[in-house]
Each structure stands twice: as structure tokens, then as C-alpha cells.
PyMOL Python script that loads the backbone (N, CA, C, O; Angstrom):
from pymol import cmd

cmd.read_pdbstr("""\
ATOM      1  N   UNK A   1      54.588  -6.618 -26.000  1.00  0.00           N
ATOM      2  CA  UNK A   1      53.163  -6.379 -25.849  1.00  0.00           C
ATOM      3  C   UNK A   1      52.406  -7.654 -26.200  1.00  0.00           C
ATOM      4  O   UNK A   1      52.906  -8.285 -27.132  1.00  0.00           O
ATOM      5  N   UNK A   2      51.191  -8.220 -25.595  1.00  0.00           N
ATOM      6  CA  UNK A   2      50.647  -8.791 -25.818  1.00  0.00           C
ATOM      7  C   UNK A   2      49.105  -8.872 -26.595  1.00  0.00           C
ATOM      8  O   UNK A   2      47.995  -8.820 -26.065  1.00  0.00           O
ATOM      9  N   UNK A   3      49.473  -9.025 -28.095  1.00  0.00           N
ATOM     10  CA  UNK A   3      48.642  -8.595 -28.662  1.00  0.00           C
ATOM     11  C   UNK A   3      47.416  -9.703 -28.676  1.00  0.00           C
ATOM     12  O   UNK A   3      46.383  -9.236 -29.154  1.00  0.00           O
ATOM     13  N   UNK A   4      47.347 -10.758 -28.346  1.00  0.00           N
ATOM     14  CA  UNK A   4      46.516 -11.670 -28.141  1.00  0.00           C
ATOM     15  C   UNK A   4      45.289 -11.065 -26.909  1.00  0.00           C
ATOM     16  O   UNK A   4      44.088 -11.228 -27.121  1.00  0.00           O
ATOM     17  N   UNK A   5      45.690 -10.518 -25.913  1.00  0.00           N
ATOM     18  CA  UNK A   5      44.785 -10.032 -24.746  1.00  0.00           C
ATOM     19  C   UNK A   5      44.216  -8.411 -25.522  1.00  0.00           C
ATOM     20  O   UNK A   5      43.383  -7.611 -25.096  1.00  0.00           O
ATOM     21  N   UNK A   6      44.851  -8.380 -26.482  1.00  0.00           N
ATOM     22  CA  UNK A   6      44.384  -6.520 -27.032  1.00  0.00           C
ATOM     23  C   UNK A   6      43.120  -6.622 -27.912  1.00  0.00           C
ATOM     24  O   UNK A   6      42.632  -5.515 -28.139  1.00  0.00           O
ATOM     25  N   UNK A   7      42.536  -7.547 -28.405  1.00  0.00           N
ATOM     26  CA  UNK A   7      41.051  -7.697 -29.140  1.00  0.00           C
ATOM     27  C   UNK A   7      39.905  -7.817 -28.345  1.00  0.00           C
ATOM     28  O   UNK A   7      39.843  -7.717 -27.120  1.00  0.00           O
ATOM     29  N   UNK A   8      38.935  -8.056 -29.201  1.00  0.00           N
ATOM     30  CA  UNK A   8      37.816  -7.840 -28.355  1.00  0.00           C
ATOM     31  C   UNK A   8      37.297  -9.176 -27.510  1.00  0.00           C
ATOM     32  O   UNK A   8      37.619 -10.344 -27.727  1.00  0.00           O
ATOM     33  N   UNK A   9      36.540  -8.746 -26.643  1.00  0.00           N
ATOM     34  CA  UNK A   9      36.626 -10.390 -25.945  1.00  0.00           C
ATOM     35  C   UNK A   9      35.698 -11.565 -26.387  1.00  0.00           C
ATOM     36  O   UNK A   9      34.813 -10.977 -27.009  1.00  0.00           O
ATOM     37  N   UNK A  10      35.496 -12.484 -26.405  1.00  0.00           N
ATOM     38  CA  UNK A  10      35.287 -13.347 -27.057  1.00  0.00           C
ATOM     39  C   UNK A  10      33.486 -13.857 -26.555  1.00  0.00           C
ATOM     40  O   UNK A  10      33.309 -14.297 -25.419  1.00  0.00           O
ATOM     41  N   UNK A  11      32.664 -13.764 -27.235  1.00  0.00           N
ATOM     42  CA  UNK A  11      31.242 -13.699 -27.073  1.00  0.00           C
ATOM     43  C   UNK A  11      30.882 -15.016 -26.102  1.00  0.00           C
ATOM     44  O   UNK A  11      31.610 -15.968 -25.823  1.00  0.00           O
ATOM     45  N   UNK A  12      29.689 -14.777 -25.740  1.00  0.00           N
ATOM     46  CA  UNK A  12      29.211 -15.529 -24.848  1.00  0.00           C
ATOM     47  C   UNK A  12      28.906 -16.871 -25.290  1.00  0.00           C
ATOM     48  O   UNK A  12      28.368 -17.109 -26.371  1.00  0.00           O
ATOM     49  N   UNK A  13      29.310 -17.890 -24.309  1.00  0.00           N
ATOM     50  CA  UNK A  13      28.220 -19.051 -25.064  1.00  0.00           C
ATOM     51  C   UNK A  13      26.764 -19.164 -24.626  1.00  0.00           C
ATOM     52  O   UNK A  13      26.417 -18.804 -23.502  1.00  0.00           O
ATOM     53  N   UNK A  14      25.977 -19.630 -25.455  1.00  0.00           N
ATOM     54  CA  UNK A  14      24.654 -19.737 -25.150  1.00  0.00           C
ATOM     55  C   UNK A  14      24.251 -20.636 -24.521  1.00  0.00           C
ATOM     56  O   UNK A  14      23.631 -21.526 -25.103  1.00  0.00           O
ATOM     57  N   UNK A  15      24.433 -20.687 -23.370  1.00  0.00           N
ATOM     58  CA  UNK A  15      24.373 -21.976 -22.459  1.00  0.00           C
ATOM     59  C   UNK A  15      24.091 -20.689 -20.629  1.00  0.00           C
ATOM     60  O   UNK A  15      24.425 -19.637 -20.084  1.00  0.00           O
ATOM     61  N   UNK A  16      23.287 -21.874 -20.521  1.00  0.00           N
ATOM     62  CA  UNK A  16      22.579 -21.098 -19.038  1.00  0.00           C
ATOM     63  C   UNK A  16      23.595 -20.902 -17.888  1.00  0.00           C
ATOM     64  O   UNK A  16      24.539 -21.635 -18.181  1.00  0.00           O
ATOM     65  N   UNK A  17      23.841 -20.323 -16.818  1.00  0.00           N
ATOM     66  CA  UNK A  17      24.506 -20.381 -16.008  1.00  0.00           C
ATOM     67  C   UNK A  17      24.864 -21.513 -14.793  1.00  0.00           C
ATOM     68  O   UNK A  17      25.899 -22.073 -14.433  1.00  0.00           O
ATOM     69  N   UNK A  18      23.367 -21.545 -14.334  1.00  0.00           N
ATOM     70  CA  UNK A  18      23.381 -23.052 -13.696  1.00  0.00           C
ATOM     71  C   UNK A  18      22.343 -23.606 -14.017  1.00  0.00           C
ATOM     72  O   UNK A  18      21.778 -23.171 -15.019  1.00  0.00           O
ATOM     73  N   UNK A  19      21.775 -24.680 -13.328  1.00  0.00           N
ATOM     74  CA  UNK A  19      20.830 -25.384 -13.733  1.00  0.00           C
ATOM     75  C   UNK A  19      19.397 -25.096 -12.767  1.00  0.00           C
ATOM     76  O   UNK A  19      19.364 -25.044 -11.538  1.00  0.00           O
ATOM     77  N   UNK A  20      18.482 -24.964 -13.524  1.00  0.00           N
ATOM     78  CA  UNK A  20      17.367 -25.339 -12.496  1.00  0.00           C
ATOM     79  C   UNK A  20      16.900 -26.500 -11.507  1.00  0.00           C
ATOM     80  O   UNK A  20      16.897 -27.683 -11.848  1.00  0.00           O
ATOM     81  N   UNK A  21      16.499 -26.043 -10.230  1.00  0.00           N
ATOM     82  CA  UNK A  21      16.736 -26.970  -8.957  1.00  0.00           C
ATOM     83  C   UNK A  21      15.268 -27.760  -9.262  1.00  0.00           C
ATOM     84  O   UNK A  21      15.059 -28.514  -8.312  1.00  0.00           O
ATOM     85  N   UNK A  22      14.407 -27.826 -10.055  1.00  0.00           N
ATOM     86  CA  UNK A  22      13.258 -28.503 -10.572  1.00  0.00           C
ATOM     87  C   UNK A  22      13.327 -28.728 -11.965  1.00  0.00           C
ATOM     88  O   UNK A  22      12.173 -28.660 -12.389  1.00  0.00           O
ATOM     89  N   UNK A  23      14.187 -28.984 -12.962  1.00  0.00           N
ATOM     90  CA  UNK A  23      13.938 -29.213 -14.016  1.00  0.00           C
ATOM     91  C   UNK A  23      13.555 -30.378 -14.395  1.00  0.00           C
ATOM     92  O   UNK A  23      13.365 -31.185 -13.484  1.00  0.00           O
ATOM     93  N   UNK A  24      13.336 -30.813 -15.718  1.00  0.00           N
ATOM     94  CA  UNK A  24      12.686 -31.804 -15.899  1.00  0.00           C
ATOM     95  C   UNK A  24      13.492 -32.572 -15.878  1.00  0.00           C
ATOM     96  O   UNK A  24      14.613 -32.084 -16.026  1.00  0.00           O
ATOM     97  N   UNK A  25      13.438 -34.393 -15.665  1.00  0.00           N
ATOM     98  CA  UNK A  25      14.641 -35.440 -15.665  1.00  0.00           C
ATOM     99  C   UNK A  25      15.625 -35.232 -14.203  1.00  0.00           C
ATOM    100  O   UNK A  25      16.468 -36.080 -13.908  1.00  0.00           O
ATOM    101  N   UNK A  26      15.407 -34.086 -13.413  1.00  0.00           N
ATOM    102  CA  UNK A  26      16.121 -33.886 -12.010  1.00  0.00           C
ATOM    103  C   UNK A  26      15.796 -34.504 -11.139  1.00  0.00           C
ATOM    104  O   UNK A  26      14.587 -34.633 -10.944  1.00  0.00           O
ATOM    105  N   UNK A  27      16.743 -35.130 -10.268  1.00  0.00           N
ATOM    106  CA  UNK A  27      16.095 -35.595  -8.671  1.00  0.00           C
ATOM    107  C   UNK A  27      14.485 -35.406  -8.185  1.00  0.00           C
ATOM    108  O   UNK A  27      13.733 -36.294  -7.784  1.00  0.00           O
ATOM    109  N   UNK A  28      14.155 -33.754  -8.372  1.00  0.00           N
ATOM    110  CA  UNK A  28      12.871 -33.853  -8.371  1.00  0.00           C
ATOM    111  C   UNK A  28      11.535 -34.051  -8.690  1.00  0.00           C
ATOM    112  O   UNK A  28      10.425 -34.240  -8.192  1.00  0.00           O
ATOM    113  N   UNK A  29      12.444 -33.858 -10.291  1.00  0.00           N
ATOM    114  CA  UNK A  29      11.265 -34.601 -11.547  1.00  0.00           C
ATOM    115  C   UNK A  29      12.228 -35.625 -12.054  1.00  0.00           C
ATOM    116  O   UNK A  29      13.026 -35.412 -12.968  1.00  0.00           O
ATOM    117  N   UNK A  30      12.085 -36.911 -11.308  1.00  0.00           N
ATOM    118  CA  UNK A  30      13.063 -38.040 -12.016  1.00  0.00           C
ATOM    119  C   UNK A  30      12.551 -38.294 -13.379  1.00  0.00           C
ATOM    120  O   UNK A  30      13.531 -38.459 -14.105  1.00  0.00           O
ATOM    121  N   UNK A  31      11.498 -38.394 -14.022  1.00  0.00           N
ATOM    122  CA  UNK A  31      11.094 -39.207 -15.114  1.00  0.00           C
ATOM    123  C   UNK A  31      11.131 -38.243 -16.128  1.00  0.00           C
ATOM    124  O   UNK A  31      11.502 -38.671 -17.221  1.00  0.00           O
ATOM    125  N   UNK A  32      10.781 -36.788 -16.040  1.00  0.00           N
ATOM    126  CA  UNK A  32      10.861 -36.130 -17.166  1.00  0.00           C
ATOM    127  C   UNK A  32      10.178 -36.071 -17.654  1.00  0.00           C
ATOM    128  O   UNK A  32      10.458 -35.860 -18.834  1.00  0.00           O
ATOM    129  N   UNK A  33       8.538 -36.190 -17.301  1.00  0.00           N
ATOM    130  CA  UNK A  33       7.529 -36.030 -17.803  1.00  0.00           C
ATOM    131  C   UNK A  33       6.933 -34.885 -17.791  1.00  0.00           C
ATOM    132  O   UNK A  33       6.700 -34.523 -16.638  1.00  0.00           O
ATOM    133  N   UNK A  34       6.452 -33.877 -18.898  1.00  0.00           N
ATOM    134  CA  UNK A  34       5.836 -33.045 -18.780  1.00  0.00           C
ATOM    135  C   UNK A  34       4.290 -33.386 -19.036  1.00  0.00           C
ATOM    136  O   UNK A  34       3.958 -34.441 -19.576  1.00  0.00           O
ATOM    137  N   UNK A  35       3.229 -32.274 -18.547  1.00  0.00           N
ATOM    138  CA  UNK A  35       1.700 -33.037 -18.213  1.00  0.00           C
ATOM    139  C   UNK A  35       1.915 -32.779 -19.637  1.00  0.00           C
ATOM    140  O   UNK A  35       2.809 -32.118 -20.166  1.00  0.00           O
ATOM    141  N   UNK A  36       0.556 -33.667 -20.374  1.00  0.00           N
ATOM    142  CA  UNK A  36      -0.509 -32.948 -21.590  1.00  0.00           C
ATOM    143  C   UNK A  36      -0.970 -31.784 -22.013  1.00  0.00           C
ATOM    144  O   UNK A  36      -0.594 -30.931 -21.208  1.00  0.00           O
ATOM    145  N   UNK A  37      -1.422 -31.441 -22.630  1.00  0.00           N
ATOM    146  CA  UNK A  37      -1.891 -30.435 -22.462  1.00  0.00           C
ATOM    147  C   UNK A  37      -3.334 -30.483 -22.789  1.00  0.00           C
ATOM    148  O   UNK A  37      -4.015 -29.508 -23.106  1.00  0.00           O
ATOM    149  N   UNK A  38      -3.833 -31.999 -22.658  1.00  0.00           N
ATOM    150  CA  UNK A  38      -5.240 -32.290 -22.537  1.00  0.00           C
ATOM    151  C   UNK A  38      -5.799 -32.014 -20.926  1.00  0.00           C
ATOM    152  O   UNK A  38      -6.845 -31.533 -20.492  1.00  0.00           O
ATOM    153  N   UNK A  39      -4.604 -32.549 -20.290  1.00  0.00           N
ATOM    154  CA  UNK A  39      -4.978 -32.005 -19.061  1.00  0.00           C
ATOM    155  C   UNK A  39      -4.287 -31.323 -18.075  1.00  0.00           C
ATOM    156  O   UNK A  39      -4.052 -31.556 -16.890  1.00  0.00           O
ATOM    157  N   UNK A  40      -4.026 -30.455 -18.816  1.00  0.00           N
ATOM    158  CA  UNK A  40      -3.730 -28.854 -18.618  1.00  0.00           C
ATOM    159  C   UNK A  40      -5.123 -28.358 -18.975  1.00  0.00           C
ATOM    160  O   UNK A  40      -5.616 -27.762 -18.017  1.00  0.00           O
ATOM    161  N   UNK A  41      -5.675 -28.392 -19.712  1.00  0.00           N
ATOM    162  CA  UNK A  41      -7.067 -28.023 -20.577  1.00  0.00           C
ATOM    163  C   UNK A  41      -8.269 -28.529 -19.236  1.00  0.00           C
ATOM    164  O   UNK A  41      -8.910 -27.877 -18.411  1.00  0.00           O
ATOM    165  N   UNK A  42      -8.181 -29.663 -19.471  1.00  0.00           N
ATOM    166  CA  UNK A  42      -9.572 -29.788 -17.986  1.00  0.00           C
ATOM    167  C   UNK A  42      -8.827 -29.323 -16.813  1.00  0.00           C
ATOM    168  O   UNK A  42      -9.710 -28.639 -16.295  1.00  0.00           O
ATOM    169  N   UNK A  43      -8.072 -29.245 -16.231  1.00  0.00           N
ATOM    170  CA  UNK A  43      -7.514 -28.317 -14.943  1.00  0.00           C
ATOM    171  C   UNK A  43      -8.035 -27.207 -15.102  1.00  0.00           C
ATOM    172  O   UNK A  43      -8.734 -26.714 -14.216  1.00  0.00           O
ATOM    173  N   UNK A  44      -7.868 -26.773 -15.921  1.00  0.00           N
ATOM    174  CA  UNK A  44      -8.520 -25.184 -16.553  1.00  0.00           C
ATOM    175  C   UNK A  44     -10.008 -24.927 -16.697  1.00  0.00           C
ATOM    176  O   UNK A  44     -10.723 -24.034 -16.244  1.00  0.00           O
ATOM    177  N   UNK A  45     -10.282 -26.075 -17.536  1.00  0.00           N
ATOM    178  CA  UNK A  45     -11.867 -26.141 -17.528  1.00  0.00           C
ATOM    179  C   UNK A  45     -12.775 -26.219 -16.249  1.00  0.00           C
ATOM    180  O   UNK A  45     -13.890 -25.767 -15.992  1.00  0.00           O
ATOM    181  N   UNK A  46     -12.073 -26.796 -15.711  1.00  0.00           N
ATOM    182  CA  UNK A  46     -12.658 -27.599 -13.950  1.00  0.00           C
ATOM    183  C   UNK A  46     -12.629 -26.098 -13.011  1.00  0.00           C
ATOM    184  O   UNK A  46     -13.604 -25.826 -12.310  1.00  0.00           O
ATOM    185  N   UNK A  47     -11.489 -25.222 -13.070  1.00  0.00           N
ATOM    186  CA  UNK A  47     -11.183 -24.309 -12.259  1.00  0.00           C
ATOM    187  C   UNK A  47     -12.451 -23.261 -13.251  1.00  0.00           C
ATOM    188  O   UNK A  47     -12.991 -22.401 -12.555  1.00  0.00           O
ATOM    189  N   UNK A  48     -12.747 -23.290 -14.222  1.00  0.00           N
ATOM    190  CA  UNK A  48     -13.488 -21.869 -14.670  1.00  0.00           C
ATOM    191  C   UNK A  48     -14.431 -22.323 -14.184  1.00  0.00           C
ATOM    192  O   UNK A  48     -14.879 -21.626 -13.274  1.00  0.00           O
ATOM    193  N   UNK A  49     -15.338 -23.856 -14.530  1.00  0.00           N
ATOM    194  CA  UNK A  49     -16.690 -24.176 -13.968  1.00  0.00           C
ATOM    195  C   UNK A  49     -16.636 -24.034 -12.456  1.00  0.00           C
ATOM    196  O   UNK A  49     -17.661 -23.648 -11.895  1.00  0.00           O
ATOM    197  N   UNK A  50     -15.513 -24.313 -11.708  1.00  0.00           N
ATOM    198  CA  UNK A  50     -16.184 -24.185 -10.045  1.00  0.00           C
ATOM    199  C   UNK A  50     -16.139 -22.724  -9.799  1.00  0.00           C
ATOM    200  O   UNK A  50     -17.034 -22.252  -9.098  1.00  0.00           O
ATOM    201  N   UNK A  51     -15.089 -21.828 -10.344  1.00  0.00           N
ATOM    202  CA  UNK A  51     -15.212 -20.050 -10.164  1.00  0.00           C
ATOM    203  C   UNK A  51     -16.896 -19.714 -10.833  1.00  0.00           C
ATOM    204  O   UNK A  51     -17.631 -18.853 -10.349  1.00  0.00           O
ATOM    205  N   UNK A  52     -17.219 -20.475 -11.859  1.00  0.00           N
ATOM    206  CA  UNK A  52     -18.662 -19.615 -12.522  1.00  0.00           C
ATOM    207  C   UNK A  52     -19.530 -20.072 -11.768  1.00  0.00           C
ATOM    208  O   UNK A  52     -20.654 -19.581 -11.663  1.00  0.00           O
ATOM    209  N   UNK A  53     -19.044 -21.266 -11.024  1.00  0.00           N
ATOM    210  CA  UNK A  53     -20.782 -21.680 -10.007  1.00  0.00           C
ATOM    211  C   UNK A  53     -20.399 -21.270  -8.713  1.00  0.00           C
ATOM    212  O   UNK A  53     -21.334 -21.382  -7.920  1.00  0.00           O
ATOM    213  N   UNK A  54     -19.129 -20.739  -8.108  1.00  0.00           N
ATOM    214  CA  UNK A  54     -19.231 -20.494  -6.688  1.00  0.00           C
ATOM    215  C   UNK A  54     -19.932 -19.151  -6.676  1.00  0.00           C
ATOM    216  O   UNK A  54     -19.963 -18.465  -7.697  1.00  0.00           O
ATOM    217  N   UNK A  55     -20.405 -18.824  -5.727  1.00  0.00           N
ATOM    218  CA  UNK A  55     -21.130 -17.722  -5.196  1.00  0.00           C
ATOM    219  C   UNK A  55     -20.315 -16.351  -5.253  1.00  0.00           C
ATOM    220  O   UNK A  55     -19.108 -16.569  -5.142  1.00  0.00           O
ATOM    221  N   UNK A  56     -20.596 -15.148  -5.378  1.00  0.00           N
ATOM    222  CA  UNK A  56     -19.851 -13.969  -5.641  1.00  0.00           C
ATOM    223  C   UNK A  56     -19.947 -13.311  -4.361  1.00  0.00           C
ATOM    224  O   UNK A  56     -19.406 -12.219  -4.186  1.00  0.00           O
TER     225      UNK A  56
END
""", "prot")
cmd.dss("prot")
cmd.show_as("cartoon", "prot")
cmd.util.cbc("prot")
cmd.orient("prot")
């Protein structure tokens, strides 16, 4: 008998399956830069001021 295959099976590693086809540092994002989040903030700001002044 093979008591080595008779325990329980052996937990996962914590590691992703594959990789994302846009991650950061990839072919598609060569440099690996993520934005600011200063301007993340005026992107945001810019999009609420043109929604509060466009017309309803």
C-alpha cells in the first residue's frame, strides 16, 4: 500500500494562475508606471465639474 498518496493533499500555493495580459512592467505597460493619485484626483475633479455644468 502506498501510504504516501493516503494523506491529505497538500495546500495550495498562493500564487495566481496565470498572469495578467496588461499588468504592470508587461509588453503593454513596459515601464511599470502606475498614475498618481494626484491625478487620478483631477480626472475626477474635471469629470464632476463638466457632469455639474452640462445640461440635464
Amino acid at each position: 500500500m502506498n501510504y504516501k498518496a493516503a494523506g491529505a493533499p497538500k495546500k495550495g500555493r498562493n500564487a495566481p494562475r496565470h498572469a495578467e495580459h496588461n499588468a504592470h512592467g508587461s509588453r503593454k505597460k513596459p515601464f511599470g508606471q502606475r498614475e498618481d493619485k494626484a491625478a487620478l484626483l483631477a480626472r475626477m475633479k474635471a469629470a464632476a465639474a463638466a457632469k455639474a455644468k452640462a445640461p440635464s
